[in-house]
N, C-alpha and C positions, 0 to 999 in steps of 0.2 A: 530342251536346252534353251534358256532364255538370251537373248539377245539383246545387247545396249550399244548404240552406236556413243563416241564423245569424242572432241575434238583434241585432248590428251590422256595420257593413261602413266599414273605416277606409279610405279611399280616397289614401295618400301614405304612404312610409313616414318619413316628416320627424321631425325633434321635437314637432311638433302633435299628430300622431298617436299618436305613442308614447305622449306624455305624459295624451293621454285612455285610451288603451289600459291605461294600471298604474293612472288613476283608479278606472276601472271594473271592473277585475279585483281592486279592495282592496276598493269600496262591493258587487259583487256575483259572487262568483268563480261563482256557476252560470252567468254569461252565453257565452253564444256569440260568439268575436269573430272577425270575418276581415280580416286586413290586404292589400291590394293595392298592389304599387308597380311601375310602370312599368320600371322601370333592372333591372339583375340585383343590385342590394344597397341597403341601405337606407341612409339621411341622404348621399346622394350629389349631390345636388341644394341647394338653399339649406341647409338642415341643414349639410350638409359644412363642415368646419375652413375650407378655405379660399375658401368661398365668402360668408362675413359675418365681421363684423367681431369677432364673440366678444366683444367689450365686458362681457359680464354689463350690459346697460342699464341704470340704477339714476338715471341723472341727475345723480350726480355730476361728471362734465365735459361732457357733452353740453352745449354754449353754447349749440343750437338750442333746446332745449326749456325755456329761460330768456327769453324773446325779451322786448325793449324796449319800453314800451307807446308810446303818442302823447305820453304827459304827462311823461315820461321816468323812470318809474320799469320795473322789472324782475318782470316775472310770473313766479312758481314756485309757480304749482298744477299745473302738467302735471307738473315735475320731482318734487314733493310725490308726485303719484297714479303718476308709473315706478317711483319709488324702494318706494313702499310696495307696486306689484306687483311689482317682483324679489322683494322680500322674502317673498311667498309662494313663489315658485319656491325660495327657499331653504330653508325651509320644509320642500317638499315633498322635496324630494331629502336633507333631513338625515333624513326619517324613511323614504327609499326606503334609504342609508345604514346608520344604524340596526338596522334589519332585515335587512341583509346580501342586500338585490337589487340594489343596485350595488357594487362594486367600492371598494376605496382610492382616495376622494377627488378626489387629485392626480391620477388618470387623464384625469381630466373638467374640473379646475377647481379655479386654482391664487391663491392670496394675488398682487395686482399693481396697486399704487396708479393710484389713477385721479386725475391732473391735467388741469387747464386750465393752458393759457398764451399771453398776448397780448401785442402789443408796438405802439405808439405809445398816445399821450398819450391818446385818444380811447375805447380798445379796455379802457386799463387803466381807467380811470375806472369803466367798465362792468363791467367785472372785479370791482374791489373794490365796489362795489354791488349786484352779484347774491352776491355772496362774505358781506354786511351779510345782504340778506334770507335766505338760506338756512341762514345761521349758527345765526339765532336761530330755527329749528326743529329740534325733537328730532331729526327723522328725519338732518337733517348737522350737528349739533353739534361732529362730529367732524370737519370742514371747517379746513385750516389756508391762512392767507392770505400770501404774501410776495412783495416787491417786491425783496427782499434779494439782490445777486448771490450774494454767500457760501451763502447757502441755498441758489437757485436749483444752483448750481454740486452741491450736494451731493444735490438732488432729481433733476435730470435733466441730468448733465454734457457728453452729446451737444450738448444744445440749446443752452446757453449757451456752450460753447466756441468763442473768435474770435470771438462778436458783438461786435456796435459799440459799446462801453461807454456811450455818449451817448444811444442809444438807449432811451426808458423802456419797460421790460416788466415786465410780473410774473404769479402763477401759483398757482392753489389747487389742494389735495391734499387727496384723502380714504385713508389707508394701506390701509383692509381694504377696498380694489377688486377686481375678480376677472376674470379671464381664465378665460374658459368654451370648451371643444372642445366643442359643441354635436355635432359627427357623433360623438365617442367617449362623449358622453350616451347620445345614443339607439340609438347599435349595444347599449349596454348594457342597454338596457330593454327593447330588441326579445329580444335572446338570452335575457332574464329571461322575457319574454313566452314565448317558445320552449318554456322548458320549463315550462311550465302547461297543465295539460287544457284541454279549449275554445277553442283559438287554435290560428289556420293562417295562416300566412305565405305568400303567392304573387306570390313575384318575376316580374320578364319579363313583368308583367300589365298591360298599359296598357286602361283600360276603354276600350270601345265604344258603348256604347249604356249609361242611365239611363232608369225610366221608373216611375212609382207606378203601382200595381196599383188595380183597384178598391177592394181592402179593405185598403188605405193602407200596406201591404208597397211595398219598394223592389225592382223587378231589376236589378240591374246585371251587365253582361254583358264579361265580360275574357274577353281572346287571349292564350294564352300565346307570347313572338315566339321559344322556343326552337323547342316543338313544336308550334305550333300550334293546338293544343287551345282550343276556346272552352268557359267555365265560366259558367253561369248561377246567378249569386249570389241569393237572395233575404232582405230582411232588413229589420225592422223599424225601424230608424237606422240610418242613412247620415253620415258624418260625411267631406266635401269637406276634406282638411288636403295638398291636392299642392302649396303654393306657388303661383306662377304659374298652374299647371295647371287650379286653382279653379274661375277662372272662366268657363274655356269649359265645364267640366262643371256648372257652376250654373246656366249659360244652358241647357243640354240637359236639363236638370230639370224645367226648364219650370212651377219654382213661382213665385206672383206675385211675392214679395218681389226677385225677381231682376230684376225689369225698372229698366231704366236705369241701373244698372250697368256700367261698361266699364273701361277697364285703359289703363294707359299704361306701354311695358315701357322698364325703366332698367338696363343692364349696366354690368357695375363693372368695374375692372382695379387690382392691387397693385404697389409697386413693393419687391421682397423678397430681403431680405440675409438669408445664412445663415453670414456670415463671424466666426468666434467669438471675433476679436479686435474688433470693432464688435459685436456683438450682450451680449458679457458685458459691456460700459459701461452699455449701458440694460435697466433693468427699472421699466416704470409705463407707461402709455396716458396720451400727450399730446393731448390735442384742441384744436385751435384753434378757429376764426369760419371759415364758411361763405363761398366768394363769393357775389354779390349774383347771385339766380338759381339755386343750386345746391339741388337738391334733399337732403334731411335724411342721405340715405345717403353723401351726398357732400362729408361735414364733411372737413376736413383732419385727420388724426391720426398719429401714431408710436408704433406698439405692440408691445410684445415679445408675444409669443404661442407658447405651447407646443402644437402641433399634433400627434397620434399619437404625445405626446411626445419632439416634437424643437424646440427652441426656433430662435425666426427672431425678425427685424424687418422689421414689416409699416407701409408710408408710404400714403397714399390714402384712401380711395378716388379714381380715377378714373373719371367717369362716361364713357357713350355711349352711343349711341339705337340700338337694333335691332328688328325687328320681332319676334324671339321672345319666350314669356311664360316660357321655362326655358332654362336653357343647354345641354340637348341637344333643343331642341325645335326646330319647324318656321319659317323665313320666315314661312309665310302665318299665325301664330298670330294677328297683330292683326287682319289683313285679316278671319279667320273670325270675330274675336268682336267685328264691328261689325255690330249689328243694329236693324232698326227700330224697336223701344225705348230705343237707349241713341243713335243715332246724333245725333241733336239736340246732348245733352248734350255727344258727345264734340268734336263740331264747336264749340260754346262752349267749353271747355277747349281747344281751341287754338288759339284767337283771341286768349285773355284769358292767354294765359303764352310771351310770347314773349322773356322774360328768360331763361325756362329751356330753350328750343329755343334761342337762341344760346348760350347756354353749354354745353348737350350739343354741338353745331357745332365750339364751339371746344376741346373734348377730346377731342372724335373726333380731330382736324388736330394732337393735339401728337405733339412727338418724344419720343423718349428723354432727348435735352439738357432739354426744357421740362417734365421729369416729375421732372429732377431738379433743378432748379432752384426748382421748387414745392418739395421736401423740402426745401431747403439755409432755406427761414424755418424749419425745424424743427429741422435739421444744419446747418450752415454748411460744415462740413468735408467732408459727404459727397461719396465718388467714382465718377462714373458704371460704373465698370466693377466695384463692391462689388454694386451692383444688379440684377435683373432684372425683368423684368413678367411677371407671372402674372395669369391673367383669374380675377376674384373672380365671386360670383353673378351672379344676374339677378333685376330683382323688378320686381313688376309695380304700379306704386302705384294707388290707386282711384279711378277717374272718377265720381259719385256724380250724381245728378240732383237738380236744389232747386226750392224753388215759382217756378213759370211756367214750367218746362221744361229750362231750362240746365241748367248741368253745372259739378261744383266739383271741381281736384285734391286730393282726400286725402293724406296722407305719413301714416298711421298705419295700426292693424290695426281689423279693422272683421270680427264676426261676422254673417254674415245667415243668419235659421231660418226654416223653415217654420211656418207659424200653428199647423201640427198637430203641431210636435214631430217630425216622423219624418225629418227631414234639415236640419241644418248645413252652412256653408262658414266658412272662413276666406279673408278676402282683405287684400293690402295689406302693407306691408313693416316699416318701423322703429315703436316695437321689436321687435317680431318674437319671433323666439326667447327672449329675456329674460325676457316676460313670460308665456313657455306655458303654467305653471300657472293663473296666474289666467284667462286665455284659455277654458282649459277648465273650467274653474271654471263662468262665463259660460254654457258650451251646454248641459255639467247641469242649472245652475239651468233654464235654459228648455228644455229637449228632455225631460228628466224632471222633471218638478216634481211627480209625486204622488209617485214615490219618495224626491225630496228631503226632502218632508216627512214622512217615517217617524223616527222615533225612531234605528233602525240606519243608515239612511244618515246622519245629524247625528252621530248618535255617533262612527261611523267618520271623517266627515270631520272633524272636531276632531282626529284622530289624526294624521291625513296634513297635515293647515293647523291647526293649534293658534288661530291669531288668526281664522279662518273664523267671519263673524257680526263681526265687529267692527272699528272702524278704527285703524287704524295712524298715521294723518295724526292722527287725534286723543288716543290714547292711548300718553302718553309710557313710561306704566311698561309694560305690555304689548309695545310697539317694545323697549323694553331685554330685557326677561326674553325676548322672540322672538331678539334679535340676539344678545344671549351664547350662546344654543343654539345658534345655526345656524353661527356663526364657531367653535365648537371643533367641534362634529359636520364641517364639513365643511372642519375647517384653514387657517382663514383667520383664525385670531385671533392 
């Protein structure tokens, strides 16, 4: 068995990973880094173009993360706190840019207005009220509201065409929206990584075994599935970023923080035109209203999306319940990651969410006709034979334990560390990718905190996150001077 000592060990070759990977290679290029990824290539799993929604999350149309309170007004502190961590991700890649360790831009992530739009009398109401509160914040000032067919027609002329004139709708736009290739991100960062001293890339590597040493070293123990070869990793941080894959390796860690924890896995499917007589009509991500029950990845939307650059129209998500925690992973994934720490919990979570097991139920069972028929509130005109379905990712959302034992479903991303700093996980799905910088932001701060407080590590991060230390949600001129830079550096002004 071969043996490699390193001074981190990135477990997923995802955007998570990557994106800690160039952190840490800016704030300290003598480190040691090893990356491991199960697959033979890396962001091929949730990373991958066609396995998320590429949104760039920002909160701009996302209706979920605006939700309605009891007293009927409209919350936009979640939408306030996504928008201002995209904003670091932008950030970070205009100074990865910049510096000529990624590529032109447009390879990654392209200028693509990000709308809402709603239609009966009830949905608009809500509309122009979430559209009131968020206006009058810096971070969407640039927020445009219209009820107006003529407008509408000229924002997103798929959608409005042949609707029912009688019908009230209407629909807000943010222009400098973004359509992100998250797998052409991080193939890019990986290859950057590539050619740097101190990094080793080992495909085909699904770990095996995780275990801390007495003197608080990690081994982690990978097979290679070409040749066989098993490689005993040893390394001082460990950083869990496999997606789904997480959490059963978080449970094999066997650090406290991990107990009660469990997973509920949600696969997605797209309904995807590449016909460039329909696809060059639309350019903007239309997001609708959620059904009642529908977990956050399973907003309705109509987005043009340029994938390995080649443009499509992408409609859905459509959810379904499987028992895998990745899309090339095993049936028995859930069965393995219920254990007597978390089993309480998970058993409370699905007692208490049975709006959302019938609505997974009822998009297992649909057809082709009923997946286009959900798109035609988006197209009217579309035709089932312009379409096909293609299965998007798989994610796993988080089962979390609360006081007196139960158990509460998560829909967001959620970092869990060890008390000693020598191993992180990421788990949990929307936003996801969007927000990876600041994500990784988060494990620095707590997995290294005496380096953080060095002089050169502050220094350096100021270079890579400019607004790093300071907030965004409250510093209007700061949000401007950050967003003019980020929108010419990376072509979306």
């Amino acid at each position: 068995m071969a043996a490699r000592q390193a001074d981190v060990v990135l477990v997923g070759g995802g955007v998570m990973s990557a994106t800690l990977g160039m952190m840490l290679r800016q704030l300290d290029p003598s480190l040691d880094i090893v990356m491991v990824e199960r697959l033979d290539h890396v962001a091929h799993e949730s990373t991958d173009g066609w396995n998320n929604a590429g949104t760039g999350h920002a909160g701009y149309c996302e209706l979920n993360y605006t939700p309605e309170t009891d007293d009927g007004d409209v919350a936009i502190d979640r939408a306030l706190q996504i928008n201002a961590q995209f904003e670091v991700s932008l950030q970070f890649w205009s100074y990865l840019v910049e510096q000529g360790m990624l590529p032109d831009p447009k390879t990654f992530i392209n200028r693509t207005p990000h709308q809402s739009f709603v239609w009966g009398e009830k949905d608009v109401a809500f509309l122009k009220q979430r559209f009131e509160r968020l206006s009058a914040h810096h971070l969407f000032r640039e927020m445009e509201y219209t009820e107006s067919p003529e407008e509408l027609e000229q924002w997103m002329p798929l959608v409005v065409k042949h609707r029912d004139p009688m019908q009230p709708v209407a629909a807000t736009r943010i222009r400098h929206g973004a359509d992100v290739d998250f797998g052409s991100l991080t193939r890019s960062m990986v290859s950057y990584l590539e050619s740097q001293p101190n990094f080793e890339l080992m495909l085909s590597s699904p770990v095996h075994y995780i275990d801390q040493r007495d003197n608080g070293r990690w081994k982690v123990r990978v097979k290679n599935q070409k040749t066989g070869e098993l490689t005993k990793l040893e390394a001082g941080f460990v950083f869990l970023g496999a997606g789904g894959g997480a959490l059963p390796m978080l449970q094999k860690s066997g650090i406290e923080e991990a107990r009660g924890y469990g997973g509920f896995p949600v696969s997605g499917q797209w309904l995807v035109c590449r016909k460039p007589e329909v696809v060059e009509q639309h350019h903007s991500k239309v997001y609708g209203k959620a059904p009642i029950g529908a977990p956050p990845m399973s907003v309705p939307h109509l987005d043009t999306r340029i994938i390995n650059g080649e443009p499509a129209l992408l409609f859905g998500p459509f959810a379904g319940f499987t028992t895998r925690f990745l899309k090339q992973g095993s049936v028995f994934d859930l069965l393995g990651s219920v254990k007597p720490t978390n089993l309480r919990p998970m058993l409370s979570v699905s007692k208490s969410n049975m709006d959302l097991t019938r609505y997974l139920i009822g998009e297992v069972f649909q057809s082709h006709s009923d997946r286009v028929a959900a798109l035609r509130n988006f197209f009217p005109d579309a035709r089932e034979e312009d379409w096909e379905l293609k299965m998007a990712g798989q994610r796993v959302q988080i089962i979390k334990q609360i006081d007196g034992g139960g158990g509460k479903l998560e829909f967001g991303t959620e970092i869990v560390a060890a008390k000693d700093g020598t191993l992180a996980a990421l788990l949990g799905a929307s936003p996801g990718a969007s927000t990876a910088a600041n994500a990784m932001l988060t494990v620095l701060e707590r997995c290294f905190p005496e380096s953080f407080k060095t002089a050169e590590w502050q220094e350096r991060m100021k270079k890579l996150v400019p607004s790093y230390g300071q907030s965004l949600v409250n510093d209007e001129q700061l949000l401007l001077k950050v967003r003019e830079r980020t929108l010419s550096a990376l072509k979306l002004a």
